[in-house]
Every structure is written in structure tokens, then in C-alpha cells.
VOGU-3710 file (C-alpha; in Angstrom, 3 decimals, decimal comma):
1> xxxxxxxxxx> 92,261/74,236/77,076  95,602/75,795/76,637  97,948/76,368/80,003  97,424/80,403/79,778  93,931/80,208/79,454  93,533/77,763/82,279  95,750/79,899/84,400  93,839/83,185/83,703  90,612/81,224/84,514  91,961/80,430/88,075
11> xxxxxxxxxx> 92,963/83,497/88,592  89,326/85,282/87,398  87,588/82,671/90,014  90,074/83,572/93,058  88,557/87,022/92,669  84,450/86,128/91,982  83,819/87,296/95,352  86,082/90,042/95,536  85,242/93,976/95,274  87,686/96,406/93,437
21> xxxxxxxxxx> 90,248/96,993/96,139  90,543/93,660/97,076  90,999/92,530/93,464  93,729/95,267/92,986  95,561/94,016/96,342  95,435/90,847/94,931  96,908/91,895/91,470  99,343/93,557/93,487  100,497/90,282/95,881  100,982/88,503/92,703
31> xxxxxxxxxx> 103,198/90,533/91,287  105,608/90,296/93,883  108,675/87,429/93,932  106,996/85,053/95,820  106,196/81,121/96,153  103,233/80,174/94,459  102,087/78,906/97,894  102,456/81,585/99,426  100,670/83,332/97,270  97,745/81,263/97,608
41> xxxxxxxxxx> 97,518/81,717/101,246  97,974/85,275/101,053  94,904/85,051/99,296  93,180/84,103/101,896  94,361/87,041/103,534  93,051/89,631/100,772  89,634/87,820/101,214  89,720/88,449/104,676  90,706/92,290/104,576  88,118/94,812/105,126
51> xxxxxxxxxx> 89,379/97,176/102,022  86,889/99,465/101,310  88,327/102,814/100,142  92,001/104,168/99,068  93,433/104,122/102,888  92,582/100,947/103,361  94,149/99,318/100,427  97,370/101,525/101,086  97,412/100,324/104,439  96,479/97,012/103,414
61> xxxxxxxxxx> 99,681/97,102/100,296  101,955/98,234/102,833  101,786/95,357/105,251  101,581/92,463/102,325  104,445/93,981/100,752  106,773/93,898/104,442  105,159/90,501/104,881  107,119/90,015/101,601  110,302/91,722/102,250  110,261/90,083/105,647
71> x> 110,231/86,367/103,945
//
């Protein structure tokens, strides 16, 4: 199994259990400049979120992204 297609397979089981929102926060918090290990906790926190509709997930972008400025 090639690297990309191993990577893209992680990435497709990290969000399994995930509904839309959540799965577009966590697009989102990887496309930011961050550690990789970082990143992996902050999925933690995108499993956690209650993100159920378009205010949520705004609210819920906002405060990864100054978590990320913050760093």
C-alpha cells in the first residue's frame, strides 16, 4: 500500500463516527499549520463537539482556529 493511500485511509477512519459538521471541522483543523500531534488531539476535540447545525460549526471554527493562532 502506497504512503498516500495509507494516509487517506487514516484519515477516512478518524471520521467513521463523525456526522457532516464534525467531518468539515475536522477538514478544516487540518488544514491549518499545525503539529501533526496536535492535530491528533484536536481530534479528539472535534469528536467531542456537539456540532449540529451551521452556528455551531462557526462557533466551533472560530475557537479551533484562536486555539491555533494562540499556539
Amino acid at each position: 500500500m502506497s504512503l498516500g493511500n495509507e494516509l487517506a485511509l487514516q484519515a477516512e477512519k478518524k471520521t467513521e463516527y463523525m456526522n457532516e459538521y464534525q467531518v468539515m471541522l475536522f477538514d478544516f483543523m487540518n488544514s491549518l499549520p499545525l503539529a501533526d500531534n496536535l492535530k491528533d488531539e484536536l481530534h479528539k476535540v472535534v469528536l467531542a463537539a456537539q456540532v449540529q447545525n451551521a452556528p455551531d460549526f462557526i462557533k466551533a471554527k472560530n475557537v479551533l482556529f484562536k486555539i491555533a493562532m494562540d499556539i
